[in-house]
C-alpha positions as CSV (number, residue, x, y, z in Angstrom):
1,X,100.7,113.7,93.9
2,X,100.3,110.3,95.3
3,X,98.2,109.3,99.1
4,X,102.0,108.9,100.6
5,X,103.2,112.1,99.3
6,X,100.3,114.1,100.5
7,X,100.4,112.7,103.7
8,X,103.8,113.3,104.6
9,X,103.4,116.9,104.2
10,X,103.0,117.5,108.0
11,X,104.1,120.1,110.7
12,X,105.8,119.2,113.6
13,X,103.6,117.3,116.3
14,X,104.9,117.3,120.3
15,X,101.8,115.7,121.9
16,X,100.2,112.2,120.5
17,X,100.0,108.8,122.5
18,X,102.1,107.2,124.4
19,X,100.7,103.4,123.9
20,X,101.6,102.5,120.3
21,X,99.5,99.9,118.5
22,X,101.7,98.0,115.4
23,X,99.1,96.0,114.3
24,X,95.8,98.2,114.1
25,X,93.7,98.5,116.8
26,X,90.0,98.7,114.3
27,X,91.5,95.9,112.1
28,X,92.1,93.9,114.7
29,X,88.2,94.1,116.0
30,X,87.6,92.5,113.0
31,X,88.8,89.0,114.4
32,X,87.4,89.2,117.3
33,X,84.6,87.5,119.3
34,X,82.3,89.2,121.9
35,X,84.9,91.9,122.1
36,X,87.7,90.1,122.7
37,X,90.5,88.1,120.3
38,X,92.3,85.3,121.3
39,X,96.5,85.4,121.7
40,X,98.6,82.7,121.0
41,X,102.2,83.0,122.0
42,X,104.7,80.9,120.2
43,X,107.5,81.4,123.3
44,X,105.2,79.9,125.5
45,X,102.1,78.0,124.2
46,X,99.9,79.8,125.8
47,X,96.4,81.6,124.6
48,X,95.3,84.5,126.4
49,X,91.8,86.7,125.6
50,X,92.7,90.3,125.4
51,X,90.6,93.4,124.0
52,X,91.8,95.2,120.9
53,X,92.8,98.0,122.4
54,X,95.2,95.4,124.7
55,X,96.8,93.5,121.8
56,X,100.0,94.3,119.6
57,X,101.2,97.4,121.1
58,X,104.2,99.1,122.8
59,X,104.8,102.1,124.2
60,X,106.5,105.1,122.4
61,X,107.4,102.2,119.9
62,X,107.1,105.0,116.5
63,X,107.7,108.0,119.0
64,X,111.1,110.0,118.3
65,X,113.6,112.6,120.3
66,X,114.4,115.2,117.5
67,X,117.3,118.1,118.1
68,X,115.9,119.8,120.8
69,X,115.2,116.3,122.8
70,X,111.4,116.9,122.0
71,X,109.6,114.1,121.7
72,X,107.5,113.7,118.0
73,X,104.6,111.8,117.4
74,X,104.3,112.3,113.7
75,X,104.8,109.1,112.1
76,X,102.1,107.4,114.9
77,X,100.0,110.6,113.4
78,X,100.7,109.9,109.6
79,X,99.7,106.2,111.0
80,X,96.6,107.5,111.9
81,X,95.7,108.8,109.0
82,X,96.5,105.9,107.0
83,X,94.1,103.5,109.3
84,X,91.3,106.2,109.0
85,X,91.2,106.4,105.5
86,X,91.8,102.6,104.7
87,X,89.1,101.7,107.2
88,X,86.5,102.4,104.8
89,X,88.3,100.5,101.8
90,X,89.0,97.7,103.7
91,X,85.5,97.3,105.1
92,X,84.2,98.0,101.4
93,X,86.9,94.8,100.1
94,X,85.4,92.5,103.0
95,X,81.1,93.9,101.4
96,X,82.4,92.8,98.3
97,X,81.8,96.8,97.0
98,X,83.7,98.0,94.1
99,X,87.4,99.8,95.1
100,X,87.8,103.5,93.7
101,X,91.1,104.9,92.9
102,X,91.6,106.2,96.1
103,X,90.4,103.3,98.2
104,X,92.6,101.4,96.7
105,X,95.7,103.5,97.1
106,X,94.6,103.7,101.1
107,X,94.2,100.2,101.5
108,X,97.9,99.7,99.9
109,X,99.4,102.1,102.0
110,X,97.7,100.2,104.4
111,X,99.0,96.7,103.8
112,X,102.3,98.4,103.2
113,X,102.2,99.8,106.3
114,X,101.6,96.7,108.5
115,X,104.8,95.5,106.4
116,X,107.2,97.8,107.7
117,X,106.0,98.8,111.7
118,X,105.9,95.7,113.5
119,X,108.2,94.6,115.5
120,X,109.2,91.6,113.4
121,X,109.9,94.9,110.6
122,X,112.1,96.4,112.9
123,X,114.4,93.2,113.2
124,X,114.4,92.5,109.8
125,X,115.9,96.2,109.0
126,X,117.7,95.4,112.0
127,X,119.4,91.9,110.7
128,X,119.5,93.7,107.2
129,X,121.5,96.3,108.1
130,X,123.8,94.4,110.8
131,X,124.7,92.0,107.8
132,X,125.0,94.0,105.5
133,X,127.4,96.0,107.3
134,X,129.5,92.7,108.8
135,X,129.9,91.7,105.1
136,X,131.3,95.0,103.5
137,X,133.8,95.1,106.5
138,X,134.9,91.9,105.4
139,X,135.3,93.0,101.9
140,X,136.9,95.8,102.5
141,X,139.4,94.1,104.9
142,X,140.1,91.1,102.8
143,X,143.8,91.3,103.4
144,X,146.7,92.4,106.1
145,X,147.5,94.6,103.3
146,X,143.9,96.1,102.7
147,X,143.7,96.3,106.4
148,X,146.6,98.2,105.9
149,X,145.6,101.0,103.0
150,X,142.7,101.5,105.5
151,X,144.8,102.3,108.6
152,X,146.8,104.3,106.5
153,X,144.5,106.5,105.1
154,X,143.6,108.0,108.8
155,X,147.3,107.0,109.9
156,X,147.4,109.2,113.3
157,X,150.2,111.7,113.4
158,X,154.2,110.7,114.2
159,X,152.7,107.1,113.9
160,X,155.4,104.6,112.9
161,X,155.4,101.9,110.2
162,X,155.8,99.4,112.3
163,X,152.7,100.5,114.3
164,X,151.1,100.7,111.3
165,X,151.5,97.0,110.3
166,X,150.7,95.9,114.0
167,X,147.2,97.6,113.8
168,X,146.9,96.6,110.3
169,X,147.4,92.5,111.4
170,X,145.1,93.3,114.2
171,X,142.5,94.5,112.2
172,X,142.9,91.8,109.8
173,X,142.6,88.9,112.2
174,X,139.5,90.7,114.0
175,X,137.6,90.9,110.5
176,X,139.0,87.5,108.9
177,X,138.2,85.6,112.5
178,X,134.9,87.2,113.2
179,X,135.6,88.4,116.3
180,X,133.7,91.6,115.8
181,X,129.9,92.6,115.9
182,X,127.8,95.3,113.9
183,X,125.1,96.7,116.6
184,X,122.5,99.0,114.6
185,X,120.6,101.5,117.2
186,X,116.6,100.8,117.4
187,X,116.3,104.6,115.6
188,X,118.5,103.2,112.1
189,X,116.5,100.0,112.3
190,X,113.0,102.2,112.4
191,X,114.7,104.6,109.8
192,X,115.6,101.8,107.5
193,X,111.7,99.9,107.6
194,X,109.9,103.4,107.0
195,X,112.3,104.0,104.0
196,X,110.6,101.1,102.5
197,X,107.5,102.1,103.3
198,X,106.6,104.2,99.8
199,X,108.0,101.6,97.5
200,X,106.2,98.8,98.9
201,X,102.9,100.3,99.0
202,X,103.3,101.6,95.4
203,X,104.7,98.2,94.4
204,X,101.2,96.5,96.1
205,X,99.2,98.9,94.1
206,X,99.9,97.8,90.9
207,X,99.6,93.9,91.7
208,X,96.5,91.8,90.7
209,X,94.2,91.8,94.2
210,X,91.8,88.8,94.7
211,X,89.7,89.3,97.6
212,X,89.2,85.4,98.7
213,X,86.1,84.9,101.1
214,X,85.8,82.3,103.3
215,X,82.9,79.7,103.7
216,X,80.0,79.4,106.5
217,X,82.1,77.6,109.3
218,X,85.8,78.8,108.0
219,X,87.9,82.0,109.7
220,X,90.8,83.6,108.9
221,X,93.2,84.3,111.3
222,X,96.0,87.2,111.6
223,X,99.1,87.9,113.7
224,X,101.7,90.2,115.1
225,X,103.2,90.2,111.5
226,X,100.3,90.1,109.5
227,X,102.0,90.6,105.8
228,X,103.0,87.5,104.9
229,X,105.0,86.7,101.1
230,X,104.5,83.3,100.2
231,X,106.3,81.8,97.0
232,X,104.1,79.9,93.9
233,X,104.7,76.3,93.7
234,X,107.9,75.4,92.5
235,X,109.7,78.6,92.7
236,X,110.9,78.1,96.9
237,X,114.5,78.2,95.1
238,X,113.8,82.0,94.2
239,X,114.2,85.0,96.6
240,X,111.2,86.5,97.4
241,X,109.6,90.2,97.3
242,X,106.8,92.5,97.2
243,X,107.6,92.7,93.4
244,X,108.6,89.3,92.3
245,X,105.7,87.5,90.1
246,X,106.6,84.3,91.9
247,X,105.0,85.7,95.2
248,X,101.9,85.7,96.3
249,X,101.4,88.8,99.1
250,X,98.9,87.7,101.7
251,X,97.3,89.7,104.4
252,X,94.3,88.5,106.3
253,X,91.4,91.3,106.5
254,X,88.9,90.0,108.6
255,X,87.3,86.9,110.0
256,X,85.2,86.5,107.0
257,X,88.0,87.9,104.0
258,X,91.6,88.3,103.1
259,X,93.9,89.6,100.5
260,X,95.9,87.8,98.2
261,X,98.2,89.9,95.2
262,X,99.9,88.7,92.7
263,X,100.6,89.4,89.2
264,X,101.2,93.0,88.1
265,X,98.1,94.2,85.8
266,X,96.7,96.1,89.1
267,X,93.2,94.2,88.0
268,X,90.6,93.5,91.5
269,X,88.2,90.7,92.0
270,X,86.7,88.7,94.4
271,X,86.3,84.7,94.9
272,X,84.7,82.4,97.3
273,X,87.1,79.5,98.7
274,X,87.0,75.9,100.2
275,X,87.7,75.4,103.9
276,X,90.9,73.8,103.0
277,X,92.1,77.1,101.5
278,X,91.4,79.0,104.2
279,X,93.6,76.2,106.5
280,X,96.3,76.7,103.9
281,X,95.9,80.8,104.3
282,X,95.5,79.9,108.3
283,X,98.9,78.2,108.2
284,X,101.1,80.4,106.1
285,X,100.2,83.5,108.3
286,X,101.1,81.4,111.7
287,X,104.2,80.2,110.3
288,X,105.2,83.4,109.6
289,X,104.2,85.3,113.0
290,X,106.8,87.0,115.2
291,X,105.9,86.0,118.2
292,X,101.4,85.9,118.4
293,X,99.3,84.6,116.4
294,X,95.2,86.3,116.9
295,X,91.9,85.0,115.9
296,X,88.5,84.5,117.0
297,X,88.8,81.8,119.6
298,X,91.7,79.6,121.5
299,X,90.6,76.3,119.5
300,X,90.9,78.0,115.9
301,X,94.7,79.1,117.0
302,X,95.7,76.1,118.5
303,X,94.0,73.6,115.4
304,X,96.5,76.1,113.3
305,X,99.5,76.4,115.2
306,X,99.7,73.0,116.6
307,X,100.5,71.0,113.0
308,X,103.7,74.0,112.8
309,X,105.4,72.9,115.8
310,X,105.6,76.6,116.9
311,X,105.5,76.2,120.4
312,X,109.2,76.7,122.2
313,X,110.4,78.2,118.9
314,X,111.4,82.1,117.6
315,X,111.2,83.9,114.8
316,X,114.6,84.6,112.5
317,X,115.0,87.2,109.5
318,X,114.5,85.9,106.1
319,X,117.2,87.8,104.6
320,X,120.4,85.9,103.6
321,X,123.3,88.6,103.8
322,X,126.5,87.8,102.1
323,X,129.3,88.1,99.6
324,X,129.3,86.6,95.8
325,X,130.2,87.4,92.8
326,X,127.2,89.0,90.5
327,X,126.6,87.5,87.2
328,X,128.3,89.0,84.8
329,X,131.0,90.8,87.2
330,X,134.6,89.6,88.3
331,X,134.7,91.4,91.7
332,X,132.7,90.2,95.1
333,X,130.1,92.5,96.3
334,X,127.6,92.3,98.9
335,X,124.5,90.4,98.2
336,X,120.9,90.6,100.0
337,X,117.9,88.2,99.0
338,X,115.0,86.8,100.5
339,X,114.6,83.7,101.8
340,X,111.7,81.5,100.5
341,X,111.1,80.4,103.6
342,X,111.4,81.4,107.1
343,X,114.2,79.5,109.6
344,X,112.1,78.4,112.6
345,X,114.9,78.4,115.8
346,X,113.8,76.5,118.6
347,X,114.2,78.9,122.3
348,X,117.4,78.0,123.8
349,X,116.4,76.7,127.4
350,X,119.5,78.0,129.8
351,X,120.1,75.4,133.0
């Protein structure tokens, strides 16, 4: 039985807290600086100093109603868990000690975990889902006359044909025109990112794990979406995932250490870096932040954020949704891939 399944073997829990941290609250003491880290928001600019305990959380954000309109606080438990048995591993990676079995499946479910609760998570399965769901419509209602066949199959009673074909053209003309809009409630979007949650961490497990440590004088930073896939050189035309060889996975683990996996032998080791590769780490995690980026000091955040042009922008999904024809296959389907890199959208400024 794996960590994940063990853990999810759990009785139903009615009390737990209300304030909901989605990016660790003890990983994220590990960037800080005389107790505090340092905030940089890409809406606005600006860099604020807040405690740990004050940083990348929401209320009730992993919280759920369940029949009896209860509210259930198992997942922020199973959370818990998770963060106090990959504290040790993760401390362990940064000392350069050696990784047991279970360390290592703890620290995956870890990094796994990080990749599916933000709030930059959330959308994704959000945007995913939304379409997903906008291009099967469209699929399905290629025609007046599939418009039709659908109408006809829940044709109301003493309905007549010539209803039939005006619902039919109205349906069609909605779908073909666009005039319509998939909305996908905040407790799918949640369902959708914990689905994943198993496969990636299993997936991370079995990738290669270099544990790169920074120089005297060099820090990694971290953000509000701290997973981060970054594509090898000279494969940006290929979709990425947590599976694909031509992705590296990067999380940041401290100020000192982070994690980069790749290949699929599940082999660990560690290697000391220039400051330039820890600028080029630096960079790919901004670039890839939903909205804050956190490190050490104001200065680091702005020397990183500054060359991105982040400032007055938002982050977008790097899913592309659509409909193509499969290799090999004569019918359209849907089709879902991962962008190589993420669309930057500068903040529409209303007059």
């Amino acid at each position: 039985m794996s960590a994940f399944d063990r853990l999810t073997e759990r009785q139903p829990l009615l009390d737990g807290p209300a304030r909901q941290h989605y990016v660790s609250r003890f990983y994220l003491k590990g960037f800080a600086q005389n107790r505090r880290v340092s905030v940089y928001d890409r809406t606005s600019g600006v860099v604020d100093a807040l405690t740990p305990k004050n940083a990348a959380a929401i209320e009730h954000l992993y919280t759920f109603i369940d029949e009896n309109d209860r509210r259930r606080f198992e997942i922020e438990a199973l959370f818990g868990i998770v963060e106090s048995r990959a504290g040790t591993a993760l401390k362990s990676a940064v000392s350069r000690a050696p990784l047991s079995f279970e360390d290592r499946e703890y620290l995956a479910l870890f990094v796994a975990m990080h990749a599916i609760r933000t709030p930059a998570a959330l959308a994704e399965s959000r945007s995913v889902r939304e379409k997903a769901e906008h291009a099967r419509l469209k699929l399905i209602v290629s025609s007046e006359r599939a418009a039709y066949k659908l109408i006809e199959e829940s044709r109301p009673a003493d309905t007549s044909e010539a209803e039939l074909h005006r619902l039919a053209t109205k349906l069609y003309e909605m779908v073909s025109g666009d005039h319509f809009r998939i909305n996908v409630p905040d407790e799918a979007a949640r369902a959708g990112a914990l689905k994943t949650w198993d496969t990636v961490a299993r997936t991370l497990f079995e990738r290669d794990w270099t544990v790169v440590h920074a120089p005297s004088g060099s820090e990694y930073i971290t953000s509000d979406s701290p997973v981060v896939l970054s594509p090898l050189s000279g494969t940006d035309h290929l979709p990425l995932g947590y599976g694909s060889l031509h992705t590296h996975v990067l999380f940041p683990l401290s100020r000192t250490a982070a994690l980069v996996m790749n290949g699929d032998a599940g082999r660990m080791r560690h290697a000391d870096v220039r400051p330039e590769q820890v600028e080029r780490f630096n960079s790919a995690v901004a670039a890839d932040c939903y909205r804050y980026v956190i490190g050490s000091n104001a200065d680091l955040l702005r020397k990183t954020t500054a060359p991105l042009n982040l400032t007055g922008t938002r982050w977008a999904p790097r899913v592309d949704v659509g409909i193509g024809i499969p290799p090999g296959e004569e019918l359209p389907a849907v089709f879902i891939k991962g962008l190589s890199k993420r669309p930057t959208v500068p903040i529409l400024v209303r007059r």
